[in-house]
KETIDO-649831 format. One record per residue (C-alpha): residue in three letters; x, y, z. Coordinates in steps of 0.1 Angstrom, whole numbers, padded with zeros to 4 digits, always signed. Layout:
! residues N
ALAXYZ...
***
This chain:
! residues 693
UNK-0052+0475-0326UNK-0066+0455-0352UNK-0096+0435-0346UNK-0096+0397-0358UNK-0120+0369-0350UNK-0113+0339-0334UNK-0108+0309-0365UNK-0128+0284-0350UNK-0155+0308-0344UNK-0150+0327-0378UNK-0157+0287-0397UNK-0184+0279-0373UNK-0208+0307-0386UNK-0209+0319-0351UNK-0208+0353-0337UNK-0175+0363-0326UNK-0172+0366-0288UNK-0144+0390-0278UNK-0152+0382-0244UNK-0135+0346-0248UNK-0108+0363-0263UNK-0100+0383-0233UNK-0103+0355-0208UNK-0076+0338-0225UNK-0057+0366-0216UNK-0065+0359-0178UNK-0055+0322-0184UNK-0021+0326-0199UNK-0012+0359-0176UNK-0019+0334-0146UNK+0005+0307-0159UNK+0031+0330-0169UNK+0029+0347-0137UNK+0028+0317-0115UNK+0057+0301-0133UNK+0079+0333-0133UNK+0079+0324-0096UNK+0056+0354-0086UNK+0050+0344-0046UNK+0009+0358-0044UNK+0001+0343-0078UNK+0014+0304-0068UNK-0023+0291-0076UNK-0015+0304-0115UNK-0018+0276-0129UNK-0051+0275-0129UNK-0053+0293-0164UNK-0047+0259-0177UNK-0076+0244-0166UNK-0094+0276-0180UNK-0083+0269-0211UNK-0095+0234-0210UNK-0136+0254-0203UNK-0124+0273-0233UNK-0115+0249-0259UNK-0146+0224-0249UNK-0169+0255-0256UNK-0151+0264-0285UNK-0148+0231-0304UNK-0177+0218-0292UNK-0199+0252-0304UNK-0180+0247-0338UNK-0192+0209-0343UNK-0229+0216-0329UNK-0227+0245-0355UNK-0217+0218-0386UNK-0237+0191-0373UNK-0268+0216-0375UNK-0261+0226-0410UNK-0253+0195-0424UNK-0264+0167-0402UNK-0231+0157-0400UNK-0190+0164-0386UNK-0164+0163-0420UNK-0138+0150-0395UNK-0112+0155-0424UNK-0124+0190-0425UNK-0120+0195-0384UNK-0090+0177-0382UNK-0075+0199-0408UNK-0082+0230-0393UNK-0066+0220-0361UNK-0033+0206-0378UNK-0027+0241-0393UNK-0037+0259-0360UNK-0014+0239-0334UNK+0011+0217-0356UNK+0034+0243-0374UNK+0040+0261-0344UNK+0042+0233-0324UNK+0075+0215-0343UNK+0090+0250-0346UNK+0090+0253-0310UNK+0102+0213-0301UNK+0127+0222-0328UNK+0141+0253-0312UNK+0143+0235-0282UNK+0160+0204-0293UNK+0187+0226-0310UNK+0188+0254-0276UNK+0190+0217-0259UNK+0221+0206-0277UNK+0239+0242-0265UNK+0227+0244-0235UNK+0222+0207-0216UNK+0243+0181-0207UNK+0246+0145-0230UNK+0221+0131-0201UNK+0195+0157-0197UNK+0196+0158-0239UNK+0192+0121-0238UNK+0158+0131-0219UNK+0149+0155-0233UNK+0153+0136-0267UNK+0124+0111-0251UNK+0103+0143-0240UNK+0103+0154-0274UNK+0090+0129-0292UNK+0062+0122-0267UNK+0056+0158-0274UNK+0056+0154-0309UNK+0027+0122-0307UNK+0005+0137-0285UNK+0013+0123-0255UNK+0034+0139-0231UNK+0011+0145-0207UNK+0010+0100-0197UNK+0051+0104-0205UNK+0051+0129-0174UNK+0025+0114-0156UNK+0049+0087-0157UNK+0074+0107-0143UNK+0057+0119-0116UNK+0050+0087-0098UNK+0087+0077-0106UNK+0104+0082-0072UNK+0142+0084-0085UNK+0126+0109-0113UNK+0118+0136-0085UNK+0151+0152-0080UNK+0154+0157-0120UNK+0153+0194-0140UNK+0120+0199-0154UNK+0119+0195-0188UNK+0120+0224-0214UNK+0086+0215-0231UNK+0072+0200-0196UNK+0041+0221-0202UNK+0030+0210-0233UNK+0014+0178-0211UNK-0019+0203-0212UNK-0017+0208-0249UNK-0019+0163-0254UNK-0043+0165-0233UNK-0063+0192-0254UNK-0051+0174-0286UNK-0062+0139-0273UNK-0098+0156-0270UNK-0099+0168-0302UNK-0091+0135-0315UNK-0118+0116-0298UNK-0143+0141-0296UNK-0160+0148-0330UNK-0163+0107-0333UNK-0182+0104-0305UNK-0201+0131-0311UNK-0208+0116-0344UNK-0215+0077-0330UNK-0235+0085-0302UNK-0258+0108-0328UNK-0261+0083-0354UNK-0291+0064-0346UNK-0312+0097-0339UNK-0298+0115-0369UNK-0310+0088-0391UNK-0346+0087-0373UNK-0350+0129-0379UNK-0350+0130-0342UNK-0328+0160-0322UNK-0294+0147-0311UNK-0292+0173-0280UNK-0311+0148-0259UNK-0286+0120-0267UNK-0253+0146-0265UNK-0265+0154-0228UNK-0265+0118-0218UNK-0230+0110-0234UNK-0223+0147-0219UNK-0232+0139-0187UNK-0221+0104-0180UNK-0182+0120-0193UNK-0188+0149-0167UNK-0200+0126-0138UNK-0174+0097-0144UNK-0144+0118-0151UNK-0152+0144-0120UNK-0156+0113-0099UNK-0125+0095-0108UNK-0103+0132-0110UNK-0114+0135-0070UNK-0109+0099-0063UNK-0075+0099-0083UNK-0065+0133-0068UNK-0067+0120-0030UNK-0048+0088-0034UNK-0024+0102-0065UNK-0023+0135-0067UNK+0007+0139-0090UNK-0006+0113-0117UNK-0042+0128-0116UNK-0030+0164-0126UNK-0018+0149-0163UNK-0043+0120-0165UNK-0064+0128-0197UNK-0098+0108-0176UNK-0094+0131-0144UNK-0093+0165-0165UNK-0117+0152-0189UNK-0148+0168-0171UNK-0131+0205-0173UNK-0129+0196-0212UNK-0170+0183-0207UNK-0182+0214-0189UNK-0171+0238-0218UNK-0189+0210-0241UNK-0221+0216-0221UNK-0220+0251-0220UNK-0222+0250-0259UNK-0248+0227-0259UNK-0271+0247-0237UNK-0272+0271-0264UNK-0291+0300-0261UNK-0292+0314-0220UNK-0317+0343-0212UNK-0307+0361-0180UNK-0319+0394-0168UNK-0291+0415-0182UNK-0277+0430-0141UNK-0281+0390-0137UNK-0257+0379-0163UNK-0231+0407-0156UNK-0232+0396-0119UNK-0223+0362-0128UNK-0191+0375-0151UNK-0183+0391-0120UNK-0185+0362-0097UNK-0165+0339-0125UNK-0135+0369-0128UNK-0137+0362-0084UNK-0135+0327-0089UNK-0104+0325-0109UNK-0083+0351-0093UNK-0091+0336-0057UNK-0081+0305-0073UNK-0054+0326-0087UNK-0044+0342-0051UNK-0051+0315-0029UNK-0039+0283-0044UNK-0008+0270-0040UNK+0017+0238-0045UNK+0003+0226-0011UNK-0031+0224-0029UNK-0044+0189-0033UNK-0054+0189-0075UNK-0070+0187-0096UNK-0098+0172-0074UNK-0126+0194-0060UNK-0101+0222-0061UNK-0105+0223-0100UNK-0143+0228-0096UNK-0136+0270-0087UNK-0113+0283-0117UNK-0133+0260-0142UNK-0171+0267-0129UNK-0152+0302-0127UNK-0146+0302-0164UNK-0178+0286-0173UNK-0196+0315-0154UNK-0178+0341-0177UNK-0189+0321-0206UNK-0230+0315-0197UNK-0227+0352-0191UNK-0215+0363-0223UNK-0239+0340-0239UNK-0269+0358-0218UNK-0256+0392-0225UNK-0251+0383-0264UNK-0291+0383-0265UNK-0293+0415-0255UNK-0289+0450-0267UNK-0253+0461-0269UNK-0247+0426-0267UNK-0212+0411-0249UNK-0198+0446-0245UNK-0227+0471-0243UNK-0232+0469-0205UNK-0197+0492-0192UNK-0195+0481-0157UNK-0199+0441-0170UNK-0164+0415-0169UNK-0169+0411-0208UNK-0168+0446-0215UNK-0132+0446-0202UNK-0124+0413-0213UNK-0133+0429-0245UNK-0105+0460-0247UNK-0081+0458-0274UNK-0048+0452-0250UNK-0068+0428-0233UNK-0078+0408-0266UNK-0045+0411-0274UNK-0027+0394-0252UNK-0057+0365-0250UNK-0049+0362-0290UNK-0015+0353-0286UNK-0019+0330-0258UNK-0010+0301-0279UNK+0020+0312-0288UNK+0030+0327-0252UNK+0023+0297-0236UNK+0044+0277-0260UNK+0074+0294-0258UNK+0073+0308-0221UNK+0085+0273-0204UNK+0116+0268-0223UNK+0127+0304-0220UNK+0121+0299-0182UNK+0141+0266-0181UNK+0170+0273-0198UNK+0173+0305-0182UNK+0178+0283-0153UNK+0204+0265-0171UNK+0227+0294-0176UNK+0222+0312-0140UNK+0207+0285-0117UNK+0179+0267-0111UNK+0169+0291-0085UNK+0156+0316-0105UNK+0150+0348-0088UNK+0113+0365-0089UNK+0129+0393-0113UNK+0147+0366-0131UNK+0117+0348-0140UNK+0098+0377-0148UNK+0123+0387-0174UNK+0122+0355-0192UNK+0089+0354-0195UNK+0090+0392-0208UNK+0117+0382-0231UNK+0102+0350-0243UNK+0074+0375-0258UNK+0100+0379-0289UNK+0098+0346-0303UNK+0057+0351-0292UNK+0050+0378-0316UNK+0073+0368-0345UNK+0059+0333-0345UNK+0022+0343-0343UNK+0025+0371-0369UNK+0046+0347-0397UNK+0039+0311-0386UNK+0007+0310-0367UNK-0018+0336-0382UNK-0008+0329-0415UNK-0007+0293-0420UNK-0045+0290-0403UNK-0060+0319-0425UNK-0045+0306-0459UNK-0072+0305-0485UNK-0049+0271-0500UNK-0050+0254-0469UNK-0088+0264-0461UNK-0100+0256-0494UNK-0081+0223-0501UNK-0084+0202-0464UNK-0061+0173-0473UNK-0029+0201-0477UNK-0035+0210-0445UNK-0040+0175-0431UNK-0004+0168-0448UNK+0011+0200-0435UNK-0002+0187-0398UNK+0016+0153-0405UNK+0046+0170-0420UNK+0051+0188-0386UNK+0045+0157-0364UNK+0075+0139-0385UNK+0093+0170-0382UNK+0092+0171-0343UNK+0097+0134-0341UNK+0129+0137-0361UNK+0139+0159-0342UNK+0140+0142-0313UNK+0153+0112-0321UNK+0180+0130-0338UNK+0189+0148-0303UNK+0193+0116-0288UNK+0214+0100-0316UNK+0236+0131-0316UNK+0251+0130-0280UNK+0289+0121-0277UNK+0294+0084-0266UNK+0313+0076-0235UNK+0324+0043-0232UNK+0319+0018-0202UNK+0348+0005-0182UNK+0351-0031-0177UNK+0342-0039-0145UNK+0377-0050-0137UNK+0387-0016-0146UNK+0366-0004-0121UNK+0381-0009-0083UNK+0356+0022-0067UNK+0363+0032-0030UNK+0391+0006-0036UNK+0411+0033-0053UNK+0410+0059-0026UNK+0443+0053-0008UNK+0456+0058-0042UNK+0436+0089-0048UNK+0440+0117-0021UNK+0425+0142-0048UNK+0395+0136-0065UNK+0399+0116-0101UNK+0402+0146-0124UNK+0396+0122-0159UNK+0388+0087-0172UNK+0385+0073-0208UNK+0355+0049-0192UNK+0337+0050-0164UNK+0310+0023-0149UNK+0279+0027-0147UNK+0278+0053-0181UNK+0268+0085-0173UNK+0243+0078-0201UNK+0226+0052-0182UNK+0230+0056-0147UNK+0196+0061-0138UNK+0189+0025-0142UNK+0223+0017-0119UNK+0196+0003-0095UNK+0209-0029-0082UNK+0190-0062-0089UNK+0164-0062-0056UNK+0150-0032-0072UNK+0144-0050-0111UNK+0128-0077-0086UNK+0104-0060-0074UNK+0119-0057-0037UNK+0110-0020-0032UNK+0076-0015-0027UNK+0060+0015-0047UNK+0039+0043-0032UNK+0006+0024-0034UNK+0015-0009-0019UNK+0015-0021+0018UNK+0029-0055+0014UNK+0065-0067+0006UNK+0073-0094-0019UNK+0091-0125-0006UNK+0128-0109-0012UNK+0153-0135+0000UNK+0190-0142-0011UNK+0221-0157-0006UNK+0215-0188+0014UNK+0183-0202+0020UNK+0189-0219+0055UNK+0220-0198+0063UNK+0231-0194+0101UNK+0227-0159+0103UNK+0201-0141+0085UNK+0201-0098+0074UNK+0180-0080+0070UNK+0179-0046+0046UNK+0152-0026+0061UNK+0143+0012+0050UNK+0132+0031+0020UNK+0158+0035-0015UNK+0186+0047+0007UNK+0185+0013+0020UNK+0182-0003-0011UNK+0207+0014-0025UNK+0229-0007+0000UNK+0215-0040-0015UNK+0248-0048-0034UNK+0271-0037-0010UNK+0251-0065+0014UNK+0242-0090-0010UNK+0284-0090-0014UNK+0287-0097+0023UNK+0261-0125+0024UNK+0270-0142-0003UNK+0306-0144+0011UNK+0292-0161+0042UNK+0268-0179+0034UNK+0240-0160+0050UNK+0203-0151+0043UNK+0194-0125+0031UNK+0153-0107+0033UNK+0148-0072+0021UNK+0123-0052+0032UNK+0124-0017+0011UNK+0097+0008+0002UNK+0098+0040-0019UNK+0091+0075+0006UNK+0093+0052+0034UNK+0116+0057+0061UNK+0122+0029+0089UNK+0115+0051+0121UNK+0085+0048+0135UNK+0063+0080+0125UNK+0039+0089+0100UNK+0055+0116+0072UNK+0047+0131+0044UNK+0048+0117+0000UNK+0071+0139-0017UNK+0060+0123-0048UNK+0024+0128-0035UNK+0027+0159-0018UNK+0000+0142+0011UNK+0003+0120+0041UNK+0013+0085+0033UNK-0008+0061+0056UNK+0006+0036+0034UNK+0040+0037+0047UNK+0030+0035+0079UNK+0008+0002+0076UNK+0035-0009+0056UNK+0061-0004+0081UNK+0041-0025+0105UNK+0040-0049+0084UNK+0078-0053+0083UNK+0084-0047+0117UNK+0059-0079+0127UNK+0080-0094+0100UNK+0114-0091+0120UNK+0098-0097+0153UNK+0084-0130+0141UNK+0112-0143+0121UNK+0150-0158+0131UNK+0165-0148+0165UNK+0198-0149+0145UNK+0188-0118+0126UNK+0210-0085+0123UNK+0183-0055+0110UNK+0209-0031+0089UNK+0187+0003+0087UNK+0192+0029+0066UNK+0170+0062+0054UNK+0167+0092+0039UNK+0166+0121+0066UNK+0149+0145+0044UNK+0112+0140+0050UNK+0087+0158+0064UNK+0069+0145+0095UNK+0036+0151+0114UNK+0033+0166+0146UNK+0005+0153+0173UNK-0016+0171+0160UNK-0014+0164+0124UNK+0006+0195+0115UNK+0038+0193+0095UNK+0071+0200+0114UNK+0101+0217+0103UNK+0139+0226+0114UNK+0150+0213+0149UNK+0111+0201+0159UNK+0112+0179+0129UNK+0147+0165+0134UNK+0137+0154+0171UNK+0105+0143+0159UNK+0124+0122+0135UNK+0152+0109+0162UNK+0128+0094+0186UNK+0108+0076+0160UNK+0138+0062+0148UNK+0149+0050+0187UNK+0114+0035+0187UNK+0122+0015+0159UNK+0156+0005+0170UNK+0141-0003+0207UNK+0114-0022+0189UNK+0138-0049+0171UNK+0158-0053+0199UNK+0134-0062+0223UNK+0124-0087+0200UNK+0161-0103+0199UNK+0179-0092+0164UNK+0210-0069+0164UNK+0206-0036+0150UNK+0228-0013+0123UNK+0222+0021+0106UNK+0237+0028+0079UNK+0247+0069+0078UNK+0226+0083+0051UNK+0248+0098+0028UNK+0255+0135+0016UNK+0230+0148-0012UNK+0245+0172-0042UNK+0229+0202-0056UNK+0239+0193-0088UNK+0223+0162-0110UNK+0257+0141-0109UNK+0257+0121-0138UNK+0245+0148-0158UNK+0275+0166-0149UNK+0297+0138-0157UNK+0283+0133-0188UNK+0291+0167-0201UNK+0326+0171-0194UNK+0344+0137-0184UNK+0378+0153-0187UNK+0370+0178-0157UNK+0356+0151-0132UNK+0369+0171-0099UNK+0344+0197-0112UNK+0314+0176-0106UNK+0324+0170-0070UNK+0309+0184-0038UNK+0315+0200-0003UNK+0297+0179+0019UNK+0274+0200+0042UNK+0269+0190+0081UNK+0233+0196+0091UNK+0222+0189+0122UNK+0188+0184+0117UNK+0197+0160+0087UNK+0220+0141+0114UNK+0190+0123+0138UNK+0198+0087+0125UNK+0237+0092+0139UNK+0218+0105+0170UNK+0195+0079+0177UNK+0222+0054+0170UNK+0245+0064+0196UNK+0216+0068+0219UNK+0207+0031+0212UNK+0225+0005+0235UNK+0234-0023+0211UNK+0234-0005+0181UNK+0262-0002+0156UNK+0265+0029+0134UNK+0282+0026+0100UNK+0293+0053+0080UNK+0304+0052+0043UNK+0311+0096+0046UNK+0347+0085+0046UNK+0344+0066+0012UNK+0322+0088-0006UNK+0334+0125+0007UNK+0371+0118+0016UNK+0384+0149+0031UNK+0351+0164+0030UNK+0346+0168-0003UNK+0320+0139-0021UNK+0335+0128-0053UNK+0316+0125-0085UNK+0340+0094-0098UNK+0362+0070-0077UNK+0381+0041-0090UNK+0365+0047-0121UNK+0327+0041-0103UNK+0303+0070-0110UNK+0293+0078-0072UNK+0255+0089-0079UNK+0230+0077-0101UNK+0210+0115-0097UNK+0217+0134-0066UNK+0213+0110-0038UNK+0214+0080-0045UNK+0244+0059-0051UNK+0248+0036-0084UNK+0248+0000-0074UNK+0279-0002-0086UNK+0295+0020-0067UNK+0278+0007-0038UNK+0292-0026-0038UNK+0330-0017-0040UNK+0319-0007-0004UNK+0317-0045+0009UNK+0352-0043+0024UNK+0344-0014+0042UNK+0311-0032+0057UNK+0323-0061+0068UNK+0353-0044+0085UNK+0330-0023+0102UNK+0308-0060+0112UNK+0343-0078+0120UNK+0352-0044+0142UNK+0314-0045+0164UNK+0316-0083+0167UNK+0289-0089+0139UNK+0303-0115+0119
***
């Protein structure tokens, strides 16, 4: 097998360490690994943050080595080698995808993916998922096809602000004759301190935010930066190959031991990284020596250094580009539970497109005399690219089939279902548009009247009227809100008051669970529960409390350990008979709302593929009894009435996609608002029925 030096190494006038090769082989095996699904390799993801030690060494060796020789960075001359080494392959992969996108995905998931692409394309996926990830109503979505490439903005992002710094923070000294180093460890240091600080502090409170935030990983970028700016490292030569040892320890245990449950980056980040950093100093020590990286058999570089192994690190790039897509749309065409074998074979298979792209695309276009000798080609090759991958997103999203939206007279919803004993097989409009639907929130939540994951305090949420003789009260987390329309309608047609009282994750029983978004406990929610509860007890005597809540949390035992199964659901069914005994004994009437069925299936992204084949997009409703503790605590309640929409939305069993022209779900569990308020009728019959009116 052919040996070849790393690029950035080859222009830096450095030695070429094969070593580094090789652990890029250990990074991008991890990933691959994890993300095929293999059960004792769930902490693989790790490799990414190896990568991040690698490319900080790397670039930052590369502009120590130029600012050496010349006193100066030619940042036209760094920026061009790093269009032609990530660009071309880069739009050939986001244009593969848009087009495997178009054949594969429905009109809304392309419409998505469309956005995903472009952020891609400008560097800044990684804040477009971030975004994502503290989105509550964006949890129950598909991942993305180039979902992963959030590591690569980050990488890019550095490379954009790094060589300027460098070159601002030296400028005084460089001018005075005097040693930048001392100046580059300050600047160094204060990136490394503030951005390990802030990752920790950010991982505890936000966990799913911090792991694309460019200022929490910025440190893993910073300790590859100081490792080239230590230089030269003399170590006893059984010293050195002890600590490649202890790195390769670090990363697999990381590797092995991590999982989903693992709260990161955060402290946790500090084991692959100082892991990788170890591998490096040591191959820097053992480069002093005789024999150098590889002379010492029974050392990690020596390994690290075997043709297969430098292999598979040299193509790394190019695996780790086209793995994720392979793996998604896999799941496309045979579910998105992929089996272990399943995902092991598309990673195998996306080794193809690995090895075609980096022998014709990649290695070529970064070794080309032209683009070496003449920077500003390459510089227009790199922009080229980015216009290339931006074109192609936009023209995804301009190329999706319109569907028209009904007139909202044209739209009766769960009116329609004595007329409709089968589910609505087509429509020639439909309301919201599948297109859209996410945003079919109802107005409360554009107001601001479901409090975020962060927050403990409601706003002042009030409708209908002001000094109205009775006064509701919407009270729960978004399958509450989610009733806001169908309640507003009822208000509004007495005259009442209306306060709501809604928080993302938060359920209204009386128990402390765990942030899906988070993926930690949410002592939020449970001060602002309080909060509300003091609320109700405090306000009108005239109040009805109408409850309602997803029953698919996670809750906390006694003892702080998370419950499952049938010790979850009761866990769940007395806190929510504390609740309800709570409001009473403070004088309001209580209701709870039946939460409704969820779908495997992202509905309007199954509507919006085929709207001649509605019944398709339809569901059997499941009966779980551990998902059925809010009927249980109702009956158990004295007082309480129980309503239940099952009847509108699953008639016969079977939860329609479309009724009366109303798209049911805005994703998977959450109804559109305006579906949700053709249910009015069926509200106030059930009020009129319990004496509530």
């Amino acid at each position: 097998m052919e040996s070849r030096k790393n690029p950035d190494e080859a222009e830096s006038g450095r030695s070429f360490r094969p070593d580094i090769e090789g652990l890029r082989a250990i990074a991008i095996v991890a990933v691959l690994l994890c993300h095929a699904g293999v059960p004792f390799l769930a902490g693989g993801y790790v490799g990414v943050d190896v990568f991040f030690v690698i490319s900080g060494f790397l670039i930052t060796k590369l502009l120590l080595g130029e600012l050496d020789r010349s006193g100066t960075i030619s940042l036209r001359g760094f920026y061009a080698r790093r269009a032609k080494r990530l660009l071309p392959l880069s739009a050939i992969l986001l244009t593969t995808v848009g087009i495997l996108s178009m054949i594969l995905l429905s009109p809304l998931r392309n419409t998505e993916v469309a956005g995903d692409i472009t952020a891609s394309a400008l560097y800044v996926a990684n804040w477009h998922f971030a975004a994502q990830s503290v989105d509550y109503f964006a949890q129950g979505l598909e991942p993305s096809p180039v979902l992963h490439l959030w590591s690569l903005a980050i990488e890019e992002q550095f490379y954009l602000v790094w060589p300027g710094l460098m070159l601002t923070v030296t400028w005084f000294w460089r001018r005075r004759g005097k040693s930048v180093r001392p100046v580059l460890w300050v600047a160094l240091a204060l990136i490394l301190a503030g951005s390990l600080i802030y990752g920790v502090v950010l991982t505890d409170d936000k966990p799913a935010f911090a792991y694309f935030d460019t200022f929490a990983r910025a440190w893993e970028l910073g300790l590859g930066a100081a490792l080239a700016l230590a230089g030269t490292v003399r170590l006893p030569k059984l010293s050195a190959v002890a600590l490649g040892w202890i790195g390769v320890a670090a990363i697999v245990y990381a590797s092995f031991t991590f999982t989903a449950e693992t709260s990161f980056p955060g402290t946790a980040a500090l084991i692959p990284t100082l892991g990788a950093a170890a591998l490096i100093l040591s191959g820097t020590a053992l480069a002093e020596t005789v024999g150098g990286v590889t002379g010492f058999k029974a050392g990690a570089g020596w390994i690290l250094s075997l043709p297969p192994v430098r292999y598979v690190g040299r193509i790394s790039y190019s695996w780790y580009l086209w793995h994720w897509p392979f793996l998604v749309f896999a799941a496309a065409i045979w579910g998105p539970r992929l089996s272990v074998a399943a995902g092991l074979a598309a990673v195998a298979a996306s080794w193809v497109p690995t090895q075609v792209t980096h022998m014709l695309v990649e290695d070529p276009v970064r070794r080309a005399p032209t683009l070496k000798r003449l920077p500003n080609r390459a510089l227009a090759l790199g922009l080229a690219c980015t216009l290339i991958a931006v074109a192609v997103g936009i023209g995804l999203r301009a190329a999706q089939p319109s569907i028209s939206t009904a007139k909202i007279s044209d739209v009766p919803g769960a009116a329609a279902l004595p007329e409709q004993p089968t589910p609505q097989e087509t429509a020639t409009a439909l309301r919201p548009n599948p297109l859209k639907a996410r945003a079919d929130r109802g107005r409360s939540y554009y107001e601001g009247c479901m409090v975020g994951i962060p927050s403990t305090h409601s706003n002042r949420c009030f409708y209908g009227t002001p000094h109205g003789k009775k006064t509701i009260v919407l009270f729960g987390d978004s399958h509450a809100m989610q009733y806001f329309p169908t309640v507003e309608e009822m208000v509004e047609n007495h005259n009442w008051r209306l306060i709501v009282l809604t928080k993302a994750e938060c359920p209204p029983e009386e128990l402390e669970v765990k942030s899906m978004i988070e993926d930690r406990e949410y002592s939020q929610c449970d001060e602002w529960r309080q909060g509300a509860l003091e609320r109700i007890e405090t306000g009108d005597k005239n109040t009805t409390v109408i409850m309602s809540g997803d029953t698919e949390y996670t809750p906390y035992g006694p003892e702080g350990e998370e419950l499952s199964g049938d010790a979850a659901a009761e866990a769940m069914e007395a806190g929510y008979l504390r609740t309800l005994k709570r409001i009473q004994a403070a004088g309001p009437r209580t209701v709870v709302i039946r939460d409704n069925p969820t779908s495997v299936e992202d509905v309007p992204s199954c509507v919006s593929e085929d709207i001649e084949h509605l019944s398709r997009c339809s569901f059997p409703r499941k009966i779980e009894w551990d998902r059925e503790y809010d009927v249980r605590a109702a009956e158990r309640s004295p007082g309480t009435h129980l309503v239940s929409f099952i009847a509108d939305i699953c008639p016969g069993e079977i939860c329609r996609a479309v009724i009366g022209n109303a798209l049911t779900y805005r994703d998977k569990d959450h109804l559109t608002a305006t579906f949700a308020r053709t249910l009015e009728p069926m509200l106030e019959s059930d009020f009129r029925e319990d004496g509530l009116l």
